[in-house]
Residue frames as a rotation matrix with the C-alpha (Angstrom) as fourth column:
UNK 1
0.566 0.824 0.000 0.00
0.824 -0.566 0.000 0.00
0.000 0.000 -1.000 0.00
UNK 2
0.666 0.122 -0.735 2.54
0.472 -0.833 0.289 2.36
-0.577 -0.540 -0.613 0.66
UNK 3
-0.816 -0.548 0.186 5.06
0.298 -0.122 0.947 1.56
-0.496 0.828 0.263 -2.59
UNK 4
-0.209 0.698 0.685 1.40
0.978 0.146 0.150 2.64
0.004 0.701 -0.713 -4.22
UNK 5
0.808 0.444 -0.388 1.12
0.546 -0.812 0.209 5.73
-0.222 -0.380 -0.898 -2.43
UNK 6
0.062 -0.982 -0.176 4.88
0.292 -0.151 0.944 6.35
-0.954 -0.110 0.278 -3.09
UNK 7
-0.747 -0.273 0.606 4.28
0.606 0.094 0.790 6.05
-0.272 0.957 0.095 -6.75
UNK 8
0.263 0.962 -0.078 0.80
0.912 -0.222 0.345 7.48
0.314 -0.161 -0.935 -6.64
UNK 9
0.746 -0.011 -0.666 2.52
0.175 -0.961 0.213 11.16
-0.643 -0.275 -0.715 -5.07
UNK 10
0.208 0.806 -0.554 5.00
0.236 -0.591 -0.772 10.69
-0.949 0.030 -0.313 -7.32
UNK 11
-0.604 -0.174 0.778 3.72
0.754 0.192 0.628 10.83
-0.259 0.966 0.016 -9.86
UNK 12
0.746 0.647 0.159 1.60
0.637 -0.763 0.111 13.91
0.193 0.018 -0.981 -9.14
UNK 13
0.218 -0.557 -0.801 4.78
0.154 -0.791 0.592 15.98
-0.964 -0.252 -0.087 -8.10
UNK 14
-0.408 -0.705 0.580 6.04
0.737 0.120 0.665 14.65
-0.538 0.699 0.470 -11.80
UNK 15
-0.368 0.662 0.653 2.69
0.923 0.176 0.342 16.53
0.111 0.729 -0.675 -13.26
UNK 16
0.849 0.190 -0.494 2.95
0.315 -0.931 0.184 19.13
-0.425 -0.312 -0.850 -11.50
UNK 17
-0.077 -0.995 -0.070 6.32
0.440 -0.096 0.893 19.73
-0.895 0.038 0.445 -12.76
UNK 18
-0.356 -0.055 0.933 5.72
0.869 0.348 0.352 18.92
-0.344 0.936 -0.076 -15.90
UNK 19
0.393 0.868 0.304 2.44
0.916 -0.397 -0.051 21.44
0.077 0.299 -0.951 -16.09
UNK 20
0.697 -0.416 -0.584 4.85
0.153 -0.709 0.689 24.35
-0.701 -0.569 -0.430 -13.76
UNK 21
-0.477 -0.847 0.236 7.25
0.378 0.044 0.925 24.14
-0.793 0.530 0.299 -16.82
UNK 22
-0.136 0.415 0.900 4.59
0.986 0.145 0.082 24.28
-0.097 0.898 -0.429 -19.34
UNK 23
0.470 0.881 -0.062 3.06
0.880 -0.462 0.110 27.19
0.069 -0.106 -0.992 -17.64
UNK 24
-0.049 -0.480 -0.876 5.98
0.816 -0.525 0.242 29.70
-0.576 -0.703 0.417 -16.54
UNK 25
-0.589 -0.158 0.792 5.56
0.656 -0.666 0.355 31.76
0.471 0.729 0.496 -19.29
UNK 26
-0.188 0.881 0.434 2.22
0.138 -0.414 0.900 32.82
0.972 0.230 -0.044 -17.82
UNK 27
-0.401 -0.304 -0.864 3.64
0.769 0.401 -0.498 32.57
0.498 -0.864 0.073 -14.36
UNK 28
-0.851 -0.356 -0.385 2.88
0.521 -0.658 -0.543 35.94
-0.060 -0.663 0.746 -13.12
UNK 29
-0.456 0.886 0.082 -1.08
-0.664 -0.400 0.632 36.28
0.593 0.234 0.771 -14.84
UNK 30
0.179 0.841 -0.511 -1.83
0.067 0.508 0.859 33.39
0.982 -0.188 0.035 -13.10
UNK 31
-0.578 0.246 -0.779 -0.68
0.775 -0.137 -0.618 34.25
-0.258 -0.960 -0.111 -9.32
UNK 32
-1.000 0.027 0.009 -2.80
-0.029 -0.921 -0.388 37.67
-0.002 -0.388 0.922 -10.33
UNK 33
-0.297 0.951 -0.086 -5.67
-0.514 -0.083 0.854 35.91
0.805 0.298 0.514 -11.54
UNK 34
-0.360 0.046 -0.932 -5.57
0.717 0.653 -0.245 33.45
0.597 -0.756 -0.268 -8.52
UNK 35
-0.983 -0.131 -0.129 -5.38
0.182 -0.791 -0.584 36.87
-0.026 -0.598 0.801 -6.38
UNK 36
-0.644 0.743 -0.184 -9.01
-0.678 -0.443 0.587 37.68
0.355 0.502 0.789 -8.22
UNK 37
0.017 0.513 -0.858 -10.22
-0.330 0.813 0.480 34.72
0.944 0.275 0.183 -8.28
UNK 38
-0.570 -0.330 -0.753 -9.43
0.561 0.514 -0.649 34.02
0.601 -0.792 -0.108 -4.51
UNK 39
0.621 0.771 -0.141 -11.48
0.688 -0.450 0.570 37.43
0.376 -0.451 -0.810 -3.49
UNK 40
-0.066 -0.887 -0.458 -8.14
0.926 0.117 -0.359 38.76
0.372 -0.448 0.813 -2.08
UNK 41
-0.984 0.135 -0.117 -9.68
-0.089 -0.938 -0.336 42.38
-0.155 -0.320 0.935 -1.78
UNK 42
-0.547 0.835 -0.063 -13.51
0.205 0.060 -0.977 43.04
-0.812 -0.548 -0.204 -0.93
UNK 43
0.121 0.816 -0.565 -14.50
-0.615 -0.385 -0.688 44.52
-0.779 0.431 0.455 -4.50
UNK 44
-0.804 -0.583 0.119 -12.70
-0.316 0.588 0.745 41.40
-0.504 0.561 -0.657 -6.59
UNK 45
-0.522 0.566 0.638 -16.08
0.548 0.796 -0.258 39.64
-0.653 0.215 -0.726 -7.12
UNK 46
0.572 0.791 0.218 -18.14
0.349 0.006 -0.937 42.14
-0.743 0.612 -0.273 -8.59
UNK 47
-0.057 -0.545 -0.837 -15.09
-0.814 -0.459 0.354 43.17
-0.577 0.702 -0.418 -10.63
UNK 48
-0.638 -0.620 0.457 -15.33
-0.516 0.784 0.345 39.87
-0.572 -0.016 -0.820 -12.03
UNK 49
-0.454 0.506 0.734 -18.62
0.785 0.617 0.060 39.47
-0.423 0.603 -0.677 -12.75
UNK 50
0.498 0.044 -0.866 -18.27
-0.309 -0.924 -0.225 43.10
-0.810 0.379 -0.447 -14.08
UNK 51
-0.685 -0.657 -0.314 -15.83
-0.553 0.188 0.812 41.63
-0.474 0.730 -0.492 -16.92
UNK 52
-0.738 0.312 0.598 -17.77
0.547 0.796 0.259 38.65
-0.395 0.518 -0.759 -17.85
UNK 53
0.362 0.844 0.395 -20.94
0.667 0.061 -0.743 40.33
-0.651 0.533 -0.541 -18.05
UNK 54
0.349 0.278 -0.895 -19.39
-0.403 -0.818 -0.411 42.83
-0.846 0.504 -0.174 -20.47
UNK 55
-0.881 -0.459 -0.111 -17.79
-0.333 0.437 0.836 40.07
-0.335 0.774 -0.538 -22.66
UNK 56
-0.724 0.526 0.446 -21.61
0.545 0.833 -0.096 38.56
-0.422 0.173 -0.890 -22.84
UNK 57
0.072 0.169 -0.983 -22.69
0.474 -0.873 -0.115 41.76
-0.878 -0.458 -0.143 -23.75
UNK 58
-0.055 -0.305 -0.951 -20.64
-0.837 -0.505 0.210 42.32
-0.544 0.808 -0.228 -26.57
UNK 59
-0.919 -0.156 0.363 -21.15
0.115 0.775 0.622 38.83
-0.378 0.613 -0.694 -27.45
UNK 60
-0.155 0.964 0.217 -25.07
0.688 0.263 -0.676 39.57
-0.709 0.045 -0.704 -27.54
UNK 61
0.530 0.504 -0.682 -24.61
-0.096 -0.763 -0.639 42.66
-0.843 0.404 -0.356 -29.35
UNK 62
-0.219 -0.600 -0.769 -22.35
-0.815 -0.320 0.482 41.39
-0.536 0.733 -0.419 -31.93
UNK 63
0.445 0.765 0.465 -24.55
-0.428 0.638 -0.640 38.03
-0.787 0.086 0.611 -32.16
UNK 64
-0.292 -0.956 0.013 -21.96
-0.777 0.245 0.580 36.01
-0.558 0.160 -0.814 -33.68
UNK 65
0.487 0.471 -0.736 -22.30
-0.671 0.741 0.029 33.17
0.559 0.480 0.677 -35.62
UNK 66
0.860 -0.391 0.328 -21.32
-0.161 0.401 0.902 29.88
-0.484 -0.828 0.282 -33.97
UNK 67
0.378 -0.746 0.549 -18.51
0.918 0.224 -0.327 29.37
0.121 0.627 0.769 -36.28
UNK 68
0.328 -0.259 0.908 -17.52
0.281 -0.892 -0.355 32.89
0.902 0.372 -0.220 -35.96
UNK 69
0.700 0.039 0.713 -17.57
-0.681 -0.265 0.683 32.90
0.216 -0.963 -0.159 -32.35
UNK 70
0.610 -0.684 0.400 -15.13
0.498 0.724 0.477 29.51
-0.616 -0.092 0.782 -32.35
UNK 71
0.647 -0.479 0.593 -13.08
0.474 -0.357 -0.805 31.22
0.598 0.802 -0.004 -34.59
UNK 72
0.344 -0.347 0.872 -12.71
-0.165 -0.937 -0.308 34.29
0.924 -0.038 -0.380 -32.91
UNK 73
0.721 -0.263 0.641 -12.29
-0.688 -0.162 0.707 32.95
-0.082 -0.951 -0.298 -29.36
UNK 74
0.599 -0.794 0.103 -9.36
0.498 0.470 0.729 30.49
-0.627 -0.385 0.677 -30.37
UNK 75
0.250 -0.501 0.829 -7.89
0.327 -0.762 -0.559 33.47
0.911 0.411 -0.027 -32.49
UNK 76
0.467 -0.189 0.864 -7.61
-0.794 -0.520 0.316 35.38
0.389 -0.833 -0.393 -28.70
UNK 77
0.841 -0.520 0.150 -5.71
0.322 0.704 0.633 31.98
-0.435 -0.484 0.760 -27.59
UNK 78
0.460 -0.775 0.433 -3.60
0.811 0.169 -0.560 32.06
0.361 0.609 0.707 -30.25
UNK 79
0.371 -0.303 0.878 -2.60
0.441 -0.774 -0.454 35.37
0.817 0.555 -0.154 -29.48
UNK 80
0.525 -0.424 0.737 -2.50
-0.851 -0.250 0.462 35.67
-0.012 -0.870 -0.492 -25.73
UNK 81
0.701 -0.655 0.283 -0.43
0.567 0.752 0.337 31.98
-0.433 -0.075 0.898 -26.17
UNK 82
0.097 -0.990 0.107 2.04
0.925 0.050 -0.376 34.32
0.367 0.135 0.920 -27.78
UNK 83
0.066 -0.530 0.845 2.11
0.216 -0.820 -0.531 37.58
0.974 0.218 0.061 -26.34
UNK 84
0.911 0.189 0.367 1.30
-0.388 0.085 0.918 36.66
0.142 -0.978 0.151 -22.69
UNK 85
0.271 -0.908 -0.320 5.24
0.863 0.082 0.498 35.20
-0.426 -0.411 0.806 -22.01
UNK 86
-0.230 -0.881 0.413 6.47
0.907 -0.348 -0.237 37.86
0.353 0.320 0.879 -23.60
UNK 87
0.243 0.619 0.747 4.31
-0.080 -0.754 0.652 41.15
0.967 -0.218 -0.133 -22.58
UNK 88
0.720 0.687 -0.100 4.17
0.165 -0.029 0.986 39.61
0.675 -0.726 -0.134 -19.06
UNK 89
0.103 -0.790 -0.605 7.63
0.981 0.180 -0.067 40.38
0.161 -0.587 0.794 -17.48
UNK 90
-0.740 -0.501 0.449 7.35
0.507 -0.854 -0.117 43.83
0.442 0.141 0.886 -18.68
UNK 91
0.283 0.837 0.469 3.86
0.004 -0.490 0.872 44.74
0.959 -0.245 -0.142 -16.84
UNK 92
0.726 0.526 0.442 4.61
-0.209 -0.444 0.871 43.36
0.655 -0.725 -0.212 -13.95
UNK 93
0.674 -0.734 0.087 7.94
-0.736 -0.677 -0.004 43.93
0.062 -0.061 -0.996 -13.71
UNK 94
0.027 -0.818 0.575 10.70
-0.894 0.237 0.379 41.66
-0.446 -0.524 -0.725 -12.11
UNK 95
-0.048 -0.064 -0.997 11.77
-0.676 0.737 -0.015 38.42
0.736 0.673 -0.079 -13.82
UNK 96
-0.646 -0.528 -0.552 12.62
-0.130 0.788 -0.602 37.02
0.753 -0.317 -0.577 -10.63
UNK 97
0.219 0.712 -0.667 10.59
0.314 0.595 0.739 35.05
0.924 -0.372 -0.093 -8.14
UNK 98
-0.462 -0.329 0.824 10.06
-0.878 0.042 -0.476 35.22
0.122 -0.944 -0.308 -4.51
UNK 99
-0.873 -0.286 0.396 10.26
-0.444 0.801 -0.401 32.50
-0.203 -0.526 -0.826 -2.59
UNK 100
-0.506 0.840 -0.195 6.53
0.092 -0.172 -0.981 32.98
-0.857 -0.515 0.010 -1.35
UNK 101
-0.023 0.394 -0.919 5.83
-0.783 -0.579 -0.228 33.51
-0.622 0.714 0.322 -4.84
UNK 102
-0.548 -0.437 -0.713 7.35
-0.658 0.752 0.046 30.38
0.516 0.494 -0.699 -6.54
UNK 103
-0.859 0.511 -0.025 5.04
0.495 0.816 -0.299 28.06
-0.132 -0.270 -0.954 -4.01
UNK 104
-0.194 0.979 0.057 1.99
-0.094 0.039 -0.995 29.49
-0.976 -0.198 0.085 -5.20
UNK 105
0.228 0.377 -0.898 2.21
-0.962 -0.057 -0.268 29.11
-0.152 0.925 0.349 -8.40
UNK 106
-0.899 -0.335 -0.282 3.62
-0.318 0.942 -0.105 25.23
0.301 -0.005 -0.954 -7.39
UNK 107
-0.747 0.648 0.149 0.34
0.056 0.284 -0.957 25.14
-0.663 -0.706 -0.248 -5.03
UNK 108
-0.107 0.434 -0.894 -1.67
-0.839 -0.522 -0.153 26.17
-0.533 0.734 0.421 -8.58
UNK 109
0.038 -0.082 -0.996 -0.49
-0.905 0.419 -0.069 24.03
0.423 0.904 -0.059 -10.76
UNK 110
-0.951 -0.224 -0.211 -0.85
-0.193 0.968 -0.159 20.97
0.240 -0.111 -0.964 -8.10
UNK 111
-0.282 0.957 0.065 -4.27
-0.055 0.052 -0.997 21.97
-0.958 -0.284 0.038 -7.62
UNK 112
0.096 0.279 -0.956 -4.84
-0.987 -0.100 -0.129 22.14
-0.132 0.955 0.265 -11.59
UNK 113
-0.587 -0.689 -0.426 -3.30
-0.737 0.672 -0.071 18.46
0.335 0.272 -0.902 -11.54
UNK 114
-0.910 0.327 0.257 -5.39
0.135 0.817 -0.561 16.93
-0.393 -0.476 -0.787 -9.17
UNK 115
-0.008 1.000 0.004 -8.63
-0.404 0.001 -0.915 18.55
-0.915 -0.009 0.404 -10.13
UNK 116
-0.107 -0.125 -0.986 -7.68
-0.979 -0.160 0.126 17.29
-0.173 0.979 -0.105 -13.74
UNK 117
-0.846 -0.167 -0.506 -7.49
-0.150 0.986 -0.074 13.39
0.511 0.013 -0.859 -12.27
UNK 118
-0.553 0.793 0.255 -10.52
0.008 0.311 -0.951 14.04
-0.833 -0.523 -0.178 -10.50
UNK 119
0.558 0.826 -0.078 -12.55
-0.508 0.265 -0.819 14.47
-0.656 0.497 0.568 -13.62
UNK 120
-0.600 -0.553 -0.579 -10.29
-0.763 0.613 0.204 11.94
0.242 0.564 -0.790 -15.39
UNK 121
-0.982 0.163 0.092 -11.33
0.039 0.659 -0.751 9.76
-0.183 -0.734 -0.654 -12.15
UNK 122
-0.304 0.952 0.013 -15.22
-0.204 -0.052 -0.978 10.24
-0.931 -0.300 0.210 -12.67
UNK 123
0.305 0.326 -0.895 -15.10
-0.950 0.165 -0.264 9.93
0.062 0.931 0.361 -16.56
UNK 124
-0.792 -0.303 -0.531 -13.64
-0.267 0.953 -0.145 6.08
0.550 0.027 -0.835 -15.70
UNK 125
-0.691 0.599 0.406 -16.37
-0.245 0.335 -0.910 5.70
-0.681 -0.728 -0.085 -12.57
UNK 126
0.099 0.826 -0.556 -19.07
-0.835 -0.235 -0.498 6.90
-0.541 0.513 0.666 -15.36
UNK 127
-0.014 -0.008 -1.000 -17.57
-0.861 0.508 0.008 3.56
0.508 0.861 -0.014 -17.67
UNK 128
-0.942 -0.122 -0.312 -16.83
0.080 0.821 -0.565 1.01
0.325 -0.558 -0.764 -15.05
UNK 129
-0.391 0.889 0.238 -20.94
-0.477 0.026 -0.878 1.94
-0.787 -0.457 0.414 -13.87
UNK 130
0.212 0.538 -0.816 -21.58
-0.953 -0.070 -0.294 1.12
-0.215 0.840 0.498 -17.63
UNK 131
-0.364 -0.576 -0.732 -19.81
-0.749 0.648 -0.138 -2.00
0.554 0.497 -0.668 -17.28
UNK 132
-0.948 -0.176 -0.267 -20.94
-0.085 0.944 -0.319 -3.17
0.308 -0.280 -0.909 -14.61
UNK 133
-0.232 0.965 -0.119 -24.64
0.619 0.052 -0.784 -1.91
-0.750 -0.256 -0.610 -14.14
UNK 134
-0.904 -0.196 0.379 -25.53
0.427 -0.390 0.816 -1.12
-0.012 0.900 0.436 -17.55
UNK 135
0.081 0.935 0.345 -29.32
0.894 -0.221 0.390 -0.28
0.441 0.277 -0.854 -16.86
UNK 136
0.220 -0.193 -0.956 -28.23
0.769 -0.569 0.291 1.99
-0.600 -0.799 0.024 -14.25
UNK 137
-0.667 -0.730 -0.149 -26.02
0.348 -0.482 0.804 3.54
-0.659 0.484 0.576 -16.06
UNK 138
-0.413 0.592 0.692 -28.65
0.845 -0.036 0.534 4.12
0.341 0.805 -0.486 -19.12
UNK 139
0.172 0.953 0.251 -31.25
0.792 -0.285 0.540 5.58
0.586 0.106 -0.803 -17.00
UNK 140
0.453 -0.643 -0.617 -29.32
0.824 0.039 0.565 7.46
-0.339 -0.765 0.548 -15.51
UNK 141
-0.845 -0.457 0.277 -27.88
0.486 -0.441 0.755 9.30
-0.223 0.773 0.594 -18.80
UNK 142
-0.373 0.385 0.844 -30.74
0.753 -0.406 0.518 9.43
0.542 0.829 -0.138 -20.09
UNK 143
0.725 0.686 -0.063 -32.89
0.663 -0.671 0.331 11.22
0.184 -0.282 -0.942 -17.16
UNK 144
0.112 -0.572 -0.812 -29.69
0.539 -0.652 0.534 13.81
-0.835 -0.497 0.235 -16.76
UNK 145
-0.686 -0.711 -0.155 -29.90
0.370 -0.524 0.768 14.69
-0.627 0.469 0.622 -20.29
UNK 146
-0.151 0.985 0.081 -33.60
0.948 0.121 0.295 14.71
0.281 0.121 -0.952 -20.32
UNK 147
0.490 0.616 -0.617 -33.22
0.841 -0.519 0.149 17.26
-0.229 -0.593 -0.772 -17.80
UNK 148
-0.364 -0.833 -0.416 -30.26
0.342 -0.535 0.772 18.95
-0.866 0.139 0.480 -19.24
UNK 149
-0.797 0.229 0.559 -32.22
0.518 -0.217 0.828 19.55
0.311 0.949 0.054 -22.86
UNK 150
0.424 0.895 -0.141 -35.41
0.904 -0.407 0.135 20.34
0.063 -0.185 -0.981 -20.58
UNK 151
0.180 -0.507 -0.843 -33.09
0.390 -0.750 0.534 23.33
-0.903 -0.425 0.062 -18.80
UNK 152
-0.680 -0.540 0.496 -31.71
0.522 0.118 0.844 23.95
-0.515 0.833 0.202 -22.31
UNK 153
-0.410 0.736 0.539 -35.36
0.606 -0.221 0.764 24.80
0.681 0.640 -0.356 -24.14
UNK 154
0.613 0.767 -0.189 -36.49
0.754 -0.497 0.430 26.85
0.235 -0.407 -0.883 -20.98
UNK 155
0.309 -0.405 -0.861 -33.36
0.068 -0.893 0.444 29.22
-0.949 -0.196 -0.249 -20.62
UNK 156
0.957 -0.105 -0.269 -31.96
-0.283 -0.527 -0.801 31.37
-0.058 0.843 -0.535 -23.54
UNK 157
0.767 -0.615 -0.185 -28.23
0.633 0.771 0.061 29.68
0.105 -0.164 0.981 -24.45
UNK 158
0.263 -0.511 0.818 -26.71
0.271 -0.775 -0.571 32.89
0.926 0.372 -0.065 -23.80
UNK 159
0.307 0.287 0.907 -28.05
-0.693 -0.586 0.420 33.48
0.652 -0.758 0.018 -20.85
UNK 160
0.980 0.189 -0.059 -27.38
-0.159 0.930 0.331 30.00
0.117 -0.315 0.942 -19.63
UNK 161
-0.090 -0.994 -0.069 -23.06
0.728 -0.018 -0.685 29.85
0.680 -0.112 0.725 -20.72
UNK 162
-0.080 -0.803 0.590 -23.19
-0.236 -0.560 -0.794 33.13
0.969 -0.202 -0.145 -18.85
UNK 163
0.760 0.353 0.546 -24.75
-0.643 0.289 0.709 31.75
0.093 -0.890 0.447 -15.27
UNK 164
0.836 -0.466 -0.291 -22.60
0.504 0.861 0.067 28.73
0.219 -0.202 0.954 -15.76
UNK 165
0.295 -0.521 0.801 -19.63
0.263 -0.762 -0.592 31.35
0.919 0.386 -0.087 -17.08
UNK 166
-0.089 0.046 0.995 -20.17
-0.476 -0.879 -0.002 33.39
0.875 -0.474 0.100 -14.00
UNK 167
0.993 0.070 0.090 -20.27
-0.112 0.754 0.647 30.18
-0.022 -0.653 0.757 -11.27
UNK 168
0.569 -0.791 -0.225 -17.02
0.820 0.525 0.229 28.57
-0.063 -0.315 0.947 -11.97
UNK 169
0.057 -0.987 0.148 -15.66
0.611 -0.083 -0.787 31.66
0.790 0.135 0.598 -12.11
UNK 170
0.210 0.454 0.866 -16.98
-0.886 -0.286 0.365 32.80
0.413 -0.844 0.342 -8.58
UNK 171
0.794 0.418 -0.440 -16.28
-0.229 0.878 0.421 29.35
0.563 -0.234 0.793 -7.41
UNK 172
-0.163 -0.922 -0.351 -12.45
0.548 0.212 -0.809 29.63
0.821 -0.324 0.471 -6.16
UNK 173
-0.610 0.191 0.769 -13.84
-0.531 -0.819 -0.218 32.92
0.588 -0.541 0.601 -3.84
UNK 174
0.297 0.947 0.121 -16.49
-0.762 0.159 0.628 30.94
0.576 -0.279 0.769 -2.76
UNK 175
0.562 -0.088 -0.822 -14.33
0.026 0.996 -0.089 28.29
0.827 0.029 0.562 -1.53
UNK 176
-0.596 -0.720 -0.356 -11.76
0.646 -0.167 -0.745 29.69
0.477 -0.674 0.565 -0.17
UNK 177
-0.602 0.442 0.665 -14.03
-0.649 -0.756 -0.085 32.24
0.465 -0.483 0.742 1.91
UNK 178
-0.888 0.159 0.432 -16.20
-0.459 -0.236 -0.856 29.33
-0.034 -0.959 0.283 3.06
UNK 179
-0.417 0.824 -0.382 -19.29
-0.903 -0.424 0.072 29.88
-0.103 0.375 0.921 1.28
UNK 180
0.107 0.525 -0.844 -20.20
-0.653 0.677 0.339 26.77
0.749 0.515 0.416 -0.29
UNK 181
-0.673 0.072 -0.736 -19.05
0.507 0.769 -0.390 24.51
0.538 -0.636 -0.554 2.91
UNK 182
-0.961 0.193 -0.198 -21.49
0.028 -0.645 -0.764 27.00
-0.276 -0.739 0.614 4.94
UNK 183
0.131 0.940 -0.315 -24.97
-0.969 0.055 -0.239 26.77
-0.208 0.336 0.918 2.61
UNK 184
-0.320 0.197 -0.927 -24.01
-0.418 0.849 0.324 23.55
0.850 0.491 -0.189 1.90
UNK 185
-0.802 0.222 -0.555 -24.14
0.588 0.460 -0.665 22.35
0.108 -0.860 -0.499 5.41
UNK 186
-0.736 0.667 -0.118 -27.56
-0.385 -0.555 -0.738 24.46
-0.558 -0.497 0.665 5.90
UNK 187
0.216 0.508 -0.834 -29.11
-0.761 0.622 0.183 22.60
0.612 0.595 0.521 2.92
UNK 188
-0.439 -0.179 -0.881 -28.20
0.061 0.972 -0.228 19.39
0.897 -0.154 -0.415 5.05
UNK 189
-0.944 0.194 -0.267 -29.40
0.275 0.018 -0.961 20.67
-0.181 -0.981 -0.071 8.01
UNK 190
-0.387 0.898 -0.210 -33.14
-0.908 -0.410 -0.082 21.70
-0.159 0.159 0.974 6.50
UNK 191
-0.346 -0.476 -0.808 -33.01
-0.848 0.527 0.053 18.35
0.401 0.704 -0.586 5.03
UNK 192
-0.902 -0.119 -0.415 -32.47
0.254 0.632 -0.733 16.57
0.349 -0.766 -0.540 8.23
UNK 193
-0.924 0.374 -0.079 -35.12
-0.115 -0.471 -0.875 18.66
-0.364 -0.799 0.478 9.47
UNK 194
-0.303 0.813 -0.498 -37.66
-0.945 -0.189 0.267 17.96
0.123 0.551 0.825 6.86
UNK 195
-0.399 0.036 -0.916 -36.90
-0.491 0.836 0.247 14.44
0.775 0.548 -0.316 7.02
UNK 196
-0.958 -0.109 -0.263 -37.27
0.228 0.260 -0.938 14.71
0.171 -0.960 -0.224 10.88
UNK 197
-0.425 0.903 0.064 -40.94
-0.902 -0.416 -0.114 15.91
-0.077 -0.106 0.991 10.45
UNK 198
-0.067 0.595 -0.801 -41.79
-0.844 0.395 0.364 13.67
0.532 0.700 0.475 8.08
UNK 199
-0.686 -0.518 -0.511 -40.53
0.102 0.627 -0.772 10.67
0.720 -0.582 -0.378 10.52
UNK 200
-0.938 0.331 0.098 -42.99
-0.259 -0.485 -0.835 12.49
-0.229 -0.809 0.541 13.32
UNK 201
-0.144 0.974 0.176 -46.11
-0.734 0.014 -0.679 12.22
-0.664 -0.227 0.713 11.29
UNK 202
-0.145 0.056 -0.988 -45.46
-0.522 0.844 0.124 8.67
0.840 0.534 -0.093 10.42
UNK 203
-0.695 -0.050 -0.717 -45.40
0.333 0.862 -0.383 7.65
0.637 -0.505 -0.582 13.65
């Protein structure tokens, strides 16, 4: 068990490496977007979903085709993939690392690693259910994409990417502040409390 774990960390340190090598160009947007994205000052969030909603904005008012819109948004890769290493030393200044600096952007990119084996790790659960409890599995699919096409035909798909949009990127703030372990545990605790009625006027 523990030559597994041995091999099993690592081989996550290797990926993290690996990913911390890919990434250094962009070393210094992503500790600022982390910074954002973490909440680090009090007005971070609605700056945030001040950006998005003006990219959805101009996406509504320029009402793209979908082919135009794939175009144009891996045209802006292409282009921050080259001018982001090179642009980014000169904004924000210093080539060189601090310490304190160099482990967050290690703590990044091993969080980017695992969360990448975690939906590796669920897209194998989702086949090994299919293997081994294939009705399951079916009805399953289907009623989640029953309900996913229902959702689909009753919101507007604009309006929908940006809610989603605007979640995961509110979701690191939300974490690290709390939030979601804090309503989540109140949804469990109504729960309990509903089920505890119901339990009363059965007996």
């Amino acid at each position: 068990m523990a030559e597994g774990d041995n091999r099993s960390t690592n081989l996550l340190a290797a990926e993290t490496a690996r990913l911390e090598e890919h990434l250094q160009g962009w070393g210094e947007v992503i500790l600022v977007s982390d910074r954002v994205l973490r909440w680090e000052k009090p007005w971070f969030p609605a700056a945030v979903i001040g950006a998005i909603s003006s990219v959805f904005l101009m996406i509504y008012y320029v009402d793209p085709s979908v082919l135009s819109g794939i175009s144009s948004f891996i045209m802006l890769l292409c282009l921050a993939d080259y001018l982001v290493p090179t642009l980014a030393p000169r904004i924000f200044g210093s080539n060189k690392w601090t310490t304190e600096q160099q482990q967050r952007f290690h703590e990044i990119c091993n969080s980017l690693v695992k969360t990448r084996r975690r939906i590796v790790g669920w897209w194998n659960r989702l086949f090994s259910l299919k293997e081994e409890k294939p009705k399951m599995y079916f009805m399953t699919m289907i009623s989640t994409l029953a309900v996913v096409a229902w959702l689909g035909q009753q919101v507007h798909n604009l309006l929908l990417t940006y809610l989603i949009v605007s979640f995961l990127m509110l979701l690191p703030g939300l974490n690290q502040h709390g939030l979601i372990t804090k309503y989540v545990g109140m949804g469990k605790r109504e729960i309990n409390k509903l089920l505890k009625q119901k339990e009363k006027k059965n007996e």
